[in-house]
C-alpha positions in Angstrom: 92.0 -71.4 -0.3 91.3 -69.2 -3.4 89.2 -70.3 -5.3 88.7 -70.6 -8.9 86.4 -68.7 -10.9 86.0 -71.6 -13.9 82.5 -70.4 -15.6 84.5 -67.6 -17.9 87.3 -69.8 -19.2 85.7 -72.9 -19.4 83.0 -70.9 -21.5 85.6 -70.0 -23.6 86.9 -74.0 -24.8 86.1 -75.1 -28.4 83.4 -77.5 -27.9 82.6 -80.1 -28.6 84.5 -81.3 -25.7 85.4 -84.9 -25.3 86.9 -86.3 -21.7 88.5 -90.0 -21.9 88.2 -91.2 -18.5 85.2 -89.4 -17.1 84.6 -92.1 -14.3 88.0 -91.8 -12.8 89.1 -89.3 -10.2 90.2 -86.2 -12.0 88.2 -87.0 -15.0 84.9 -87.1 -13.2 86.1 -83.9 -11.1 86.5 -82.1 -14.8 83.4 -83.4 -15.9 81.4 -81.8 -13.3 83.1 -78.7 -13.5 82.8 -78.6 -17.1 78.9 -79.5 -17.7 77.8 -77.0 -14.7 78.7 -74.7 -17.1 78.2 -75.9 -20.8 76.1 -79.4 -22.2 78.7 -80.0 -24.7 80.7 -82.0 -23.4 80.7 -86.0 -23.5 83.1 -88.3 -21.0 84.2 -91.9 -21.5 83.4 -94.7 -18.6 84.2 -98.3 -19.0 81.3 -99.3 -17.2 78.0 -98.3 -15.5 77.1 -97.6 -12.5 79.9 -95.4 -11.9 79.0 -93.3 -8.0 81.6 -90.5 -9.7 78.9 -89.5 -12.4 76.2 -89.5 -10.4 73.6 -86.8 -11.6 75.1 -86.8 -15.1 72.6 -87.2 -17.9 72.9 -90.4 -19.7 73.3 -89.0 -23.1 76.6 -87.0 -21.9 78.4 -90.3 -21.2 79.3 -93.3 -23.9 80.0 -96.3 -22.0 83.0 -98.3 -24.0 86.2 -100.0 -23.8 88.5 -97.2 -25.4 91.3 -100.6 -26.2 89.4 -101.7 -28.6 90.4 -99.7 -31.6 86.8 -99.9 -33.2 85.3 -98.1 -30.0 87.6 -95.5 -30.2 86.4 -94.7 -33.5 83.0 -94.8 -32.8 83.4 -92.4 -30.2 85.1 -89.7 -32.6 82.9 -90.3 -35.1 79.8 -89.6 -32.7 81.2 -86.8 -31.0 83.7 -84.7 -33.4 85.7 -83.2 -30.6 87.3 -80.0 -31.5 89.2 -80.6 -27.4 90.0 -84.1 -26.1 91.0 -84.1 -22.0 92.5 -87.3 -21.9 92.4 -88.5 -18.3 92.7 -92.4 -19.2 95.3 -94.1 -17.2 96.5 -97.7 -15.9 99.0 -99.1 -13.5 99.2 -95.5 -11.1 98.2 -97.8 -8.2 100.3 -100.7 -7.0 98.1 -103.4 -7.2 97.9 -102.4 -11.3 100.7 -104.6 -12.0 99.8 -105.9 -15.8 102.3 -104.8 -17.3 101.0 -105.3 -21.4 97.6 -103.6 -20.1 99.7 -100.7 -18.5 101.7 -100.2 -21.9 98.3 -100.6 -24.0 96.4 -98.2 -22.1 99.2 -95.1 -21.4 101.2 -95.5 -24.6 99.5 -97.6 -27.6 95.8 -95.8 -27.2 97.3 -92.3 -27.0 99.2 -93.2 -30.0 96.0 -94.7 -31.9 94.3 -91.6 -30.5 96.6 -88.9 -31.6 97.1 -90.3 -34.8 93.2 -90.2 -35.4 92.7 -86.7 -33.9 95.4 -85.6 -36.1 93.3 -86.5 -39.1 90.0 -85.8 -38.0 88.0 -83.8 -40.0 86.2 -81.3 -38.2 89.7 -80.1 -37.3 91.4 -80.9 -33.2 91.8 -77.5 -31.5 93.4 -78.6 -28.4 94.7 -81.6 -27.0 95.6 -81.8 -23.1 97.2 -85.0 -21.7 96.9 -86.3 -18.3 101.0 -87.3 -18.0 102.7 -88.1 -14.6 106.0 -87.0 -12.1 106.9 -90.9 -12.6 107.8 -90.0 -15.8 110.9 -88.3 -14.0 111.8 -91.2 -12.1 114.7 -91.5 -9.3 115.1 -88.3 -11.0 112.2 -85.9 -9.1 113.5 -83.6 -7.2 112.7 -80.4 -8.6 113.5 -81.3 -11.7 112.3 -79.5 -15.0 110.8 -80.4 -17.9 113.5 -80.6 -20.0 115.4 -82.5 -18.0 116.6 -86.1 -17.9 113.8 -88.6 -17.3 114.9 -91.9 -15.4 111.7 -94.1 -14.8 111.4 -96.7 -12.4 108.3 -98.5 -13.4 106.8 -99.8 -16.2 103.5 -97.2 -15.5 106.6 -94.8 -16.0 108.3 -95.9 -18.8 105.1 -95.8 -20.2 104.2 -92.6 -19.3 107.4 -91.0 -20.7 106.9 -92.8 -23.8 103.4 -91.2 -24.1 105.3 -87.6 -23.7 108.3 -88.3 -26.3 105.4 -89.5 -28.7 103.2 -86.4 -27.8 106.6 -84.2 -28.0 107.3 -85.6 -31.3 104.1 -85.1 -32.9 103.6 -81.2 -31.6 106.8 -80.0 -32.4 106.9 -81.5 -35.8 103.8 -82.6 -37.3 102.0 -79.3 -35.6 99.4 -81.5 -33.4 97.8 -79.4 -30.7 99.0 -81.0 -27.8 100.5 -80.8 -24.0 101.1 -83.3 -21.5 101.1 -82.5 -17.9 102.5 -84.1 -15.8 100.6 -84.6 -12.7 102.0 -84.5 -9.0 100.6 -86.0 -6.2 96.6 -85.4 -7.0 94.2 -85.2 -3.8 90.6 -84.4 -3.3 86.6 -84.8 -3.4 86.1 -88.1 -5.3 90.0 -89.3 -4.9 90.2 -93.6 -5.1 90.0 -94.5 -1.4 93.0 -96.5 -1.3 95.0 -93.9 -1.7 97.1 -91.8 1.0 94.9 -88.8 1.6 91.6 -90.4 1.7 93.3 -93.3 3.8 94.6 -90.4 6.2 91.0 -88.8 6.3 89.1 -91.6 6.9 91.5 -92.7 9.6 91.3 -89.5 11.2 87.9 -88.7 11.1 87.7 -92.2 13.3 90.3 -90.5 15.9 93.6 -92.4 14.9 96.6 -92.6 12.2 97.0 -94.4 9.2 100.3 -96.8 8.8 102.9 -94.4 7.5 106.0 -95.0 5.4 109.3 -93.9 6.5 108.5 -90.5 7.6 111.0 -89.3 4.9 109.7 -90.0 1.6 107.6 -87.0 0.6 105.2 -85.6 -1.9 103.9 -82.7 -4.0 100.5 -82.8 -2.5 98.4 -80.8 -5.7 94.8 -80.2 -5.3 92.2 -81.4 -8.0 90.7 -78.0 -8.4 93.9 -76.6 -9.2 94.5 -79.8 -11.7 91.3 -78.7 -13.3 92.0 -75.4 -13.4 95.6 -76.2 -15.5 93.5 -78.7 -18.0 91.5 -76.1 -19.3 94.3 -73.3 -19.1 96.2 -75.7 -20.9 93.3 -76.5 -23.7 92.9 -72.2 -23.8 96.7 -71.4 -24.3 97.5 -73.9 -27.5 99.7 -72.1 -29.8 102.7 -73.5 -31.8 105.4 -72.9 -28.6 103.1 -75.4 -26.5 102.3 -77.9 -29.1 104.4 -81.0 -28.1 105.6 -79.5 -24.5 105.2 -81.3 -20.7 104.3 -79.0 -17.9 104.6 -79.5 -14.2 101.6 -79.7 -12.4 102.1 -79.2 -8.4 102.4 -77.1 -6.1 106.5 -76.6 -6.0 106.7 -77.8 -2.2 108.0 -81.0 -1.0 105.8 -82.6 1.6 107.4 -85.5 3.8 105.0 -87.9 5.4 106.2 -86.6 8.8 105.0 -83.0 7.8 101.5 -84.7 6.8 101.1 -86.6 10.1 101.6 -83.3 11.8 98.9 -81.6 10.2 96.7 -84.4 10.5 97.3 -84.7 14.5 96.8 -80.5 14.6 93.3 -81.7 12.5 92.0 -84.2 14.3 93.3 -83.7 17.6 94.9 -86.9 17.2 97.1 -87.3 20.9 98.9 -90.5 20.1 102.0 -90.4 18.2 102.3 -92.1 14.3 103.8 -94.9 13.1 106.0 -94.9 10.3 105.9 -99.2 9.8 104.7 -99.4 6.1 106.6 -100.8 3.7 107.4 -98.1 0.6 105.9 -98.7 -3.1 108.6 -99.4 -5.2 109.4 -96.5 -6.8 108.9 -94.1 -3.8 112.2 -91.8 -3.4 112.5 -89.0 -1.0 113.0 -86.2 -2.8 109.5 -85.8 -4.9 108.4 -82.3 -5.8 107.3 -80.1 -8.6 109.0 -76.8 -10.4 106.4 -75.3 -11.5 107.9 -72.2 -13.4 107.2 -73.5 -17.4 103.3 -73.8 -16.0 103.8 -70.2 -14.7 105.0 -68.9 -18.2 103.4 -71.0 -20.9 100.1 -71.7 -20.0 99.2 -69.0 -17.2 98.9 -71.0 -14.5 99.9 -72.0 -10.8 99.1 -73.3 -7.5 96.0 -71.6 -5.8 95.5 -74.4 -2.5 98.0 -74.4 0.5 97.9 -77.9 1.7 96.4 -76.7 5.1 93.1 -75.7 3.1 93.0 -78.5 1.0 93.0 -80.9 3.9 90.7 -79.3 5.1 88.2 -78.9 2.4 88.7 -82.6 1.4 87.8 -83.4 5.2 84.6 -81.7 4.5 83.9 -83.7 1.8 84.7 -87.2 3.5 82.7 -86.2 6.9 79.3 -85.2 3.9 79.6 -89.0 2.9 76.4 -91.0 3.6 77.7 -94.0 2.9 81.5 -94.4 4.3 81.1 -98.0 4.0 80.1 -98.1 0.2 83.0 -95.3 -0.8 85.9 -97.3 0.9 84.3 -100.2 -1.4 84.3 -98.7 -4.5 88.2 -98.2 -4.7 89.8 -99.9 -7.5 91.8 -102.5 -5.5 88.0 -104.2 -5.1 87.9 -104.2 -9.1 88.5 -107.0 -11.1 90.6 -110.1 -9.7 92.7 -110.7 -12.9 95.5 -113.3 -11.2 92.4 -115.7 -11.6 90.5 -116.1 -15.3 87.8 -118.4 -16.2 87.0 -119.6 -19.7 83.4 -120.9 -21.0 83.3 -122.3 -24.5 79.8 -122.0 -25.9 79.0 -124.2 -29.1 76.3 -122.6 -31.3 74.4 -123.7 -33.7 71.7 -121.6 -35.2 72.0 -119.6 -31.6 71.6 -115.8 -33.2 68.9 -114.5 -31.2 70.3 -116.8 -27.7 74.1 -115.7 -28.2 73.2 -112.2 -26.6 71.6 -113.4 -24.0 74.0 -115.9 -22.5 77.0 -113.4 -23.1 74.7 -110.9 -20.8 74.6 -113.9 -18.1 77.8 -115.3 -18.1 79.6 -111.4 -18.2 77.0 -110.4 -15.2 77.7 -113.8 -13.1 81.4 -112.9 -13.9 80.9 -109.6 -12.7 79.5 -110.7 -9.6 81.6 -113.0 -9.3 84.4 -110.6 -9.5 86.9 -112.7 -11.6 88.2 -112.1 -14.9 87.1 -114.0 -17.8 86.8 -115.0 -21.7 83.8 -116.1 -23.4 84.6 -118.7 -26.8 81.5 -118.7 -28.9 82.2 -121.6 -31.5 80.0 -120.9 -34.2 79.2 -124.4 -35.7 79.1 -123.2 -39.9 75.2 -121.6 -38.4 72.5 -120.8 -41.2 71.7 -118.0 -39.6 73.1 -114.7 -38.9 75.3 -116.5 -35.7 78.8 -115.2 -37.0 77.5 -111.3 -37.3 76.2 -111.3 -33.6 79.4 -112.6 -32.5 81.7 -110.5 -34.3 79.5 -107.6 -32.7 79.6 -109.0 -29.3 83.3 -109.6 -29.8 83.8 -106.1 -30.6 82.7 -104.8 -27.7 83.5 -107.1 -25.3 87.6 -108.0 -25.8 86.9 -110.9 -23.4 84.8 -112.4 -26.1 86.5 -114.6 -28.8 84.2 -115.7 -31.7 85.2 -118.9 -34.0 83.6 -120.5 -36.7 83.8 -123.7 -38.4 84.1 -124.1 -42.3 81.6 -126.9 -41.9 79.2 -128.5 -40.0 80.5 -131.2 -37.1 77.6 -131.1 -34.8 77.7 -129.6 -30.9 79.5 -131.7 -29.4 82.6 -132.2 -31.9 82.5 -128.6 -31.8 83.7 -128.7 -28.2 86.8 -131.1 -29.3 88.2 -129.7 -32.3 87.3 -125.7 -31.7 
């Protein structure tokens, strides 16, 4: 594997740099590349503790919920990017089936956050979107960028809506901005539900993974040659890439035969696979990257053969201390939304107690692991009630806050709120 000799070019980015998703797989693989070699830089997480940042100072990372509108523009306002590396994404996983929260997160945020980049006033220098091959649909084979995009999913239809709004404002409203869009991403710190690091672990305990039909295949890309195109892409911004998609990926189509060969050749594996898994819906068989617009616009391709990859990323799962604890931390452990519980609070003169029973109901909720909503009623309080809950509201969008006009005592406010 060749590797990548990031300290000049990531020196050379317009700081201060802002990465929106910093928590997540390639955004916490750009963080730590980024910050070994500057302390300008600043990432998004929804939540702490997140194992990815690890070892990164508190004061690089704002904790928020980027959906609602008023956190996004507290996190401009407090950082001034002059380059965004927007890594946010929901729905890439098939048990991230919402579909409003998939069409909020990829499409309606990147629009709020464009237009407010757009405008800012220390001036947006670069602009580098994390985009998708689902944008290309039953359509993937080799296909290039300008070519016709037929999405199969919701997370894809959303995707390619983020790239026609992207498209739109580079090519005619002069934004600084490139999508690209992102093969089949594998490596240190990938979500362990996912195909490699299912394969790894699996092998590493002397056996096979389930396999889909051994003829569905891939563009197996690694994250250090995903970095490497984030910040070639944020160094080659010029009027010709404003707007554009690039192909990220290596150019080669994998089948998930060709993987369970190199996996038995890796771990020695004697038995033979079994290709028994059911497909994700939108798998097709002929899934792989052309890479020549990276190539020519932005300077960039492939470094990693598969082979070395693999094999690196094996390193990294046999370091792990904790095998138990990683395979837990994958998303499909996050957040059981099919089930939702509601707890309506009356208040009445409750200022100082409001935060404190939010803190205890979103912590049991959390341990719980079920979604929620919190309804503070604020009975027509005295005091500063309404504030704390339009503050708590804010920053929690599972908190709704109401308030009476007048007074009708605790327990009418339970009937009429």
């Amino acid at each position: 594997m060749t590797s990548w000799d990031a300290g000049a070019e990531i020196a050379r980015l317009q700081g201060p740099i802002l990465i929106l998703g910093a928590s997540g797989f390639i955004g916490a693989n750009l963080m730590n590349r980024i910050r070994a070699v500057r302390r300008d830089v600043t990432g998004t997480a929804r939540r702490l503790p997140a194992w990815r940042l690890d070892g990164v100072p508190p004061e690089q990372v704002r904790v928020t919920d980027l959906l609602i509108e008023a956190n996004l523009d507290a996190v401009l306002s407090a950082v001034r990017p002059r380059t965004v590396l927007n890594c946010l994404a929901y729905g890439a996983y098939s048990f991230e089936g919402e579909s409003d929260r998939i069409y909020e997160t990829n499409l309606t945020l990147t629009q709020r956050l464009v237009t407010k980049l757009a405008s800012a006033p220390q001036g947006i220098v670069a602009y580098v979107h994390a985009g998708s091959s689902s944008e290309y649909g039953t359509n993937a084979a080799g296909t290039p960028e300008d070519g016709f995009l037929a999405p199969n999913s919701d997370y894809a239809v959303s995707k390619a809506s983020a790239a026609h709004f992207l498209h739109y404002h580079g090519r005619h409203r002069g934004f600084p901005g490139i999508n690209l869009r992102l093969y089949s991403v594998y490596g240190p710190m990938e979500d362990s539900s996912r195909l490699i690091p299912t394969l790894m672990c699996a092998g590493l305990a002397g056996r096979y993974p389930p396999f889909v039909n051994p003829d569905i295949s891939r563009d197996f890309i690694h994250v250090d040659d995903v970095c490497e195109a984030f910040v070639r892409a944020a160094l080659s911004m010029r009027p010709e890439v404003h707007g554009t998609s690039v192909n990220i990926g290596t150019g080669v189509k994998t089948t998930i035969r060709d993987l369970a060969s190199v996996a038995q050749g890796m771990f020695g594996l004697e038995a033979s696979p079994e290709f028994a898994l059911a497909p994700r819906a939108w798998d097709v068989t002929d899934w792989f990257a052309n890479v020549s617009r990276a190539r020519d616009l932005i300077g960039w391709a492939p470094r990693t053969a598969l082979a070395d990859g693999l094999a690196s990323t094996r390193e990294w799962f046999a370091s792990l201390p904790d095998p138990d604890a990683y395979e837990r931390s994958s998303k499909r452990f996050g957040l059981d939304t099919r089930h939702s519980v509601t707890a309506i609070i009356a208040c009445y003169r409750d200022a100082q107690a409001i935060p404190i029973m939010h803190a205890r109901l979103r912590d049991t909720f959390a341990t719980l692991n079920i979604d929620y909503e919190i309804i503070f009623v604020n009975d027509c309080s005295p005091d500063d009630s309404e504030a704390v809950i339009q503050g708590i509201s804010r920053d929690d969008h599972r908190v709704v806050g109401i308030s009476h006009s007048r007074n009708f005592g605790s327990q009418a406010a339970f009937r009429s709120g």
